[in-house]
N, C-alpha and C positions, 0 to 999 in steps of 0.2 A: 252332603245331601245329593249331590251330584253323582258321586261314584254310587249312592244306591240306586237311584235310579236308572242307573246304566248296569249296576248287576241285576236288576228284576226287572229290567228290558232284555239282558239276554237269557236269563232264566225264561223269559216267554217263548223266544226263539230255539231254545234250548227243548223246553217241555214240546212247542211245536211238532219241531222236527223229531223229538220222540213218538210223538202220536203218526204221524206219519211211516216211520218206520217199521210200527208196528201194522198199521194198514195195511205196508206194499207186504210184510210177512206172508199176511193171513192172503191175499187177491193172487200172489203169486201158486198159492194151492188149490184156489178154489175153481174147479173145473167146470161150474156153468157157466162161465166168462168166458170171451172169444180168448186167441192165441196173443192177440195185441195186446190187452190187459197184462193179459201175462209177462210179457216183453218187456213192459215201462215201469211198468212194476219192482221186475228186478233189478231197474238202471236205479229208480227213485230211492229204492231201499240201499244202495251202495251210497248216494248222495247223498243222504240224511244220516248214514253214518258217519259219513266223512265233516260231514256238518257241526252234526254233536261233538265232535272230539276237535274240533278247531276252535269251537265257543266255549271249549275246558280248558284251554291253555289258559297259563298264570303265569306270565314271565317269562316264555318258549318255554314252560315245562306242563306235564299234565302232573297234575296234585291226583295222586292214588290213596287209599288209606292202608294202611297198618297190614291189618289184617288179608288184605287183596293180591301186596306185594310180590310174594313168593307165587299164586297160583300165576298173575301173570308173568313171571320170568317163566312158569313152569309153558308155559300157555308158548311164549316166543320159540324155546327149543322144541317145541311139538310142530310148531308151523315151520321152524327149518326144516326138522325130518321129514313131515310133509312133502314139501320143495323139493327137499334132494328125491325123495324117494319118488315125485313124478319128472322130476328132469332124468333121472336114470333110466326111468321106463318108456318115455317119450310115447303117450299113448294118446290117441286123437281128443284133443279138447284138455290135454295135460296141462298150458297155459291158465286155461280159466279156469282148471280146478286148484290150481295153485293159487291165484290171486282169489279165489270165490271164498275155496274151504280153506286154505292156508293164513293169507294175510288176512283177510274180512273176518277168520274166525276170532282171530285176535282182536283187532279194531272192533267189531261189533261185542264183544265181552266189553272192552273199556269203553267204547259208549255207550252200551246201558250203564255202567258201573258211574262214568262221570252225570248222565243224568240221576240215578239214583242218590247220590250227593246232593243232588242239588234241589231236590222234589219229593213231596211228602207222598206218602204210600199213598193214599185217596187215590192221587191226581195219575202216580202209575200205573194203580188197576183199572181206573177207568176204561182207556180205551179196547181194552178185553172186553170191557164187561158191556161195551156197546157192541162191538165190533160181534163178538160171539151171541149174545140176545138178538142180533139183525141179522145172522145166517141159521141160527138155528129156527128163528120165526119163519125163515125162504125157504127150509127145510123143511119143516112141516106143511109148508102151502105147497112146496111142490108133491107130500106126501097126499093133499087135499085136494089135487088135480091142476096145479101148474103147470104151466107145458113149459119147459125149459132142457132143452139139450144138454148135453155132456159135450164137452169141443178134448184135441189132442190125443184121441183112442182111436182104431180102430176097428170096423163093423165087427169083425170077432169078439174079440175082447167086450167092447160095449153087448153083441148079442148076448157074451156069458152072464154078464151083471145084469142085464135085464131080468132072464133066463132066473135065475138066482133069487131073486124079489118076487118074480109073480107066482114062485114055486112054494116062497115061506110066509106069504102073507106080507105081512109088516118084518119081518125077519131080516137080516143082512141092509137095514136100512144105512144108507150113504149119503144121503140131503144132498146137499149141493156139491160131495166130493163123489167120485165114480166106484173110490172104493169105502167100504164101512170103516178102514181101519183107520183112518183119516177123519172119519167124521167122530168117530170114538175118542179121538185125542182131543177133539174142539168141543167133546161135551165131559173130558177129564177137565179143561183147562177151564173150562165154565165153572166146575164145580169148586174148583182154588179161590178161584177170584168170588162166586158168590159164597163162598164159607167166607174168607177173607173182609169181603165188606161187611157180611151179616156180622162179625164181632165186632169192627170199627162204627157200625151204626147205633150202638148201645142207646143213645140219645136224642136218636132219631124218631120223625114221626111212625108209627104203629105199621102204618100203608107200606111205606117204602121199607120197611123190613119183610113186611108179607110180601112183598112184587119179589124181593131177592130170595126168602125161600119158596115162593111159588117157581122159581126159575132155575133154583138148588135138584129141585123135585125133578122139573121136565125134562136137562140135560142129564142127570141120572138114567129119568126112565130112558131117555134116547139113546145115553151109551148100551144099555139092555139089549136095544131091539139091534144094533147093530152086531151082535153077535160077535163081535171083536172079543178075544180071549184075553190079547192083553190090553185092550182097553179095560176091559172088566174086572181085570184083575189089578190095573191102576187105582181105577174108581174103587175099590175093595180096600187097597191099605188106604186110602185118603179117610175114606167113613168109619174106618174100622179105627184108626187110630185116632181119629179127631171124637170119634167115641167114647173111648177111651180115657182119653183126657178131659170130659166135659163128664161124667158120670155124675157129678153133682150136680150140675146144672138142671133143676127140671126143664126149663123151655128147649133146649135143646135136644133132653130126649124124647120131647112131646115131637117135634120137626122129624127126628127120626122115626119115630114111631107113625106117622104121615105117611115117610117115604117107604118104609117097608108097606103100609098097607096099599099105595099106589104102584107096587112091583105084584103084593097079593093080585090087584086088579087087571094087572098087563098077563102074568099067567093066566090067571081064570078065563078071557076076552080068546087070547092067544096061544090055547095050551101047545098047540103043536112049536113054537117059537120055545118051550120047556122042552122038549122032547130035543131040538135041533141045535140047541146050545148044549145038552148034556153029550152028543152024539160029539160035539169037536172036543168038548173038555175028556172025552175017555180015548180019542183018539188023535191023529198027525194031522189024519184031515187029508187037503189036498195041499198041504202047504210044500210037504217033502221037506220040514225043517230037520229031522234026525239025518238023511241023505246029503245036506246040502253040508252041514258043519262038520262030518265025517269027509266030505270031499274037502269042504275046505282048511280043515286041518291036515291035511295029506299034501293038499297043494302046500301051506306055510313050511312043510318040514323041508320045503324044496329050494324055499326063499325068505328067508326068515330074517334077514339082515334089513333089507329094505323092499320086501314082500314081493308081492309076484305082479302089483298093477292091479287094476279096478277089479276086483272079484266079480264074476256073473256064474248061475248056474243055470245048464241048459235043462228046459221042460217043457214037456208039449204046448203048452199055455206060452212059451218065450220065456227069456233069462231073467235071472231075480238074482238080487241079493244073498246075502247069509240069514237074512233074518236074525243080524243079530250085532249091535252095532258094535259091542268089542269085538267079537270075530273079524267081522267085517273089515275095521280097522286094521287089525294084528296081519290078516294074509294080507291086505292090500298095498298097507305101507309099511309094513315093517315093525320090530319090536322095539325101535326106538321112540318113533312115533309115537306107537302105540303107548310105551312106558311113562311119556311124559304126559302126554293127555289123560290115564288114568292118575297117574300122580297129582294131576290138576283139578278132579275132579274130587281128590280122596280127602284133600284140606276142607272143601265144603262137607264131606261126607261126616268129617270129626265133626266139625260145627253143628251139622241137624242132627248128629244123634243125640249130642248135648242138649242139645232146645229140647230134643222130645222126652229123653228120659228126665234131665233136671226142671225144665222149666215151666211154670203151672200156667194154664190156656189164661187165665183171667189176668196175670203178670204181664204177658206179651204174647199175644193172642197170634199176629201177623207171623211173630218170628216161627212159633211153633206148628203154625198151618203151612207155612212156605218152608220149614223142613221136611214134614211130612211128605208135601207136594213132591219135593225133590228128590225125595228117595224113594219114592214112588214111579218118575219118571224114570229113573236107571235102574229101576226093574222091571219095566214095561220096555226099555230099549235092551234084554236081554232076548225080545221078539219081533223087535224091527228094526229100521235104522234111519231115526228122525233125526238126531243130535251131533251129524257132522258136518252138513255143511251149514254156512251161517246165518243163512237168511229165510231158513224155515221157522212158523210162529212157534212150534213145542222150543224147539234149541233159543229160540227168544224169548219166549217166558222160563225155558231152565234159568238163563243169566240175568233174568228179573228177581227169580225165589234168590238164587246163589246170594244176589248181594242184598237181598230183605233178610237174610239169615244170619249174616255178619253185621250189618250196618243200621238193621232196625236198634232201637236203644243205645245207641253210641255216639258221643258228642264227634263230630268229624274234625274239627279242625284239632283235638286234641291226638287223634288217630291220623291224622294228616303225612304224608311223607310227599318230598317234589324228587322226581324221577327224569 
């Protein structure tokens, strides 16, 4: 009696500092917060990882399951190449991208992975599902005339995004982040978790199902107005394949049928927002993405063992990325790196295609919505580059789906291994 009440005191400490974790994720990006926020934010989100994976220990050993096993070994050689490949290039801040993106990316996988052992799906989506409802309602207030700043930009940069909004109406909407492509991912990640609960509520009262698809509907329409392409195109396979698999379902195609006619209603209101999303979808835009992957494969032909150090490309606007997070990786650190991180990724990859092509939505509803999700995420990051270092909320909800896709329906202690 004793030893349970000391495991479901640290399962509270445990689920605790899960929620937490996810908090400092999401505060760490949201840019109407002062610089401080941001600051402590990134300490608390190290510490609650370090938290969770100290309240997993069984013996001195962390208990991993079965199935997890190999991604993380695959996970440990990705973070040495990592390491070598910025101790070789010794580039300013090379330290704390080593311990941020290297060790924390590992440590932060297995402490989601040891809370998701230990905590039933509800209690994981949860703090999503508040955390994203309380910035997308600050989003729309500030759409409604909030006066709230942007902090961490300069006057330029902040004139262009201004510049940019009062030119498209409601268009290139960004709520509480500076840029649209960021708010687009927190109203992809809304629309997971409210699909996600809306099948777990089966048995719930009538209300609390309408609030979650009245909330399915909003973060759709707002990834819309953001004019993020691959937001849209996230949000796309997410509806299109949870479609898909619900075709028998009347209630569900009645929800969709909703939502297509509340997108009829955002074109009709906003037609020039149609005209401005078709204008990026036929063209580069200003992104200069075909420019930047052509330079950056020219640079990898030049360092391709352990890359050539933090990719930037120079543009009138300032230096950006590859836009594109395996590029990104491959010239930066290297094909070793790179090799093992995609390999770490490809074992989940088998698992959600499995869920989605064999497994029927009403059988395990969770596992097939969180495959979807996540193959939708690593087609949305073949246009930016959210899911490398470890303490952003997309790369945090990846390694929530990753292990609801393996460990939904699976007794644990029989899938058990100590490591």
């Amino acid at each position: 009696m004793i030893i349970n009440d000391m495991t479901i005191e640290k399962n509270r400490i445990l689920y605790l500092m899960y929620c937490v974790m996810v908090l400092a994720s999401f505060l760490q990006g949201v840019d109407v917060f002062p610089p401080i926020v941001k600051f402590f934010s990134n300490k608390i989100f190290y510490i609650s990882v370090i938290v969770c994976l100290l309240l997993s220990f069984n013996s001195k050993k962390i208990t991993i399951l079965r199935n997890v096993r190999l991604p993380a070994q695959l996970l440990v050689l990705f973070a040495l190449f990592y390491i070598i490949s910025n101790c070789y290039h010794r580039e300013p801040g090379w330290l704390e991208s080593s311990i941020g993106n290297g060790v924390f990316y590992l440590l932060t996988f297995l402490a989601v992975h040891a809370v998701s052992r230990e905590i039933i799906v509800e209690k994981l989506l949860a703090p999503y599902l508040i955390i994203v409802s309380l910035l997308v309602a600050l989003s729309l207030a500030m759409v409604a005339g909030l006066p709230l700043d942007y902090y961490n930009i300069d006057d330029d940069v902040n004139d262009y995004y201004l510049a940019s909004k009062s030119s498209l109406s409601l268009a290139v909407l960004s709520g509480v982040y500076y840029n649209q492509n960021s708010f687009a991912v927190l109203a992809f990640l809304g629309a997971c978790v409210f699909l996600m609960k809306y099948q777990l509520l089966q048995q719930s009262k009538e209300i609390i199902k309408y609030y979650h698809v009245a909330m399915l509907i909003i973060v759709l329409v707002c990834a819309l107005m953001t004019v993020s392409r691959a937001g849209l195109l996230a949000c796309t396979i997410l509806i299109l394949f949870y479609m898909i698999k619900s075709l028998k379902n009347k209630k569900i195609l009645l929800i969709l049928l909703l939502l297509n006619a509340s997108l009829l209603v955002v074109f009709y209101f906003f037609y020039e927002h149609l005209d401005f999303l078709m204008l990026r979808i036929e063209n580069d835009g200003s992104s200069n993405r075909v420019d930047i992957w052509v330079d950056a494969f020219n640079v990898f032909k030049d360092s391709y063992i352990l890359g050539a150090g933090y990719y930037k490309y120079y543009t009138p606007s300032g230096y950006v990325t590859t836009h594109n997070v395996y590029l990104q990786l491959l010239v930066s650190q290297g094909i070793f790196a790179f090799l093992f991180w995609t390999l770490f990724l490809s074992n989940f990859v088998f698992f959600a295609i499995k869920n989605v092509v064999l497994t029927k939505i009403r059988n395990n509803p969770v596992a097939v919505i969180a495959s979807i999700g996540f193959l939708a995420i690593l087609v949305h990051q073949f246009f930016e580059t959210m899911i490398i270092g470890s303490w952003g909320p997309l790369v945090l909800f990846m390694f929530v789906l990753m292990n609801l896709i393996v460990n939904v329906g699976l007794n644990n202690e029989s899938n058990a291994v100590r490591v």
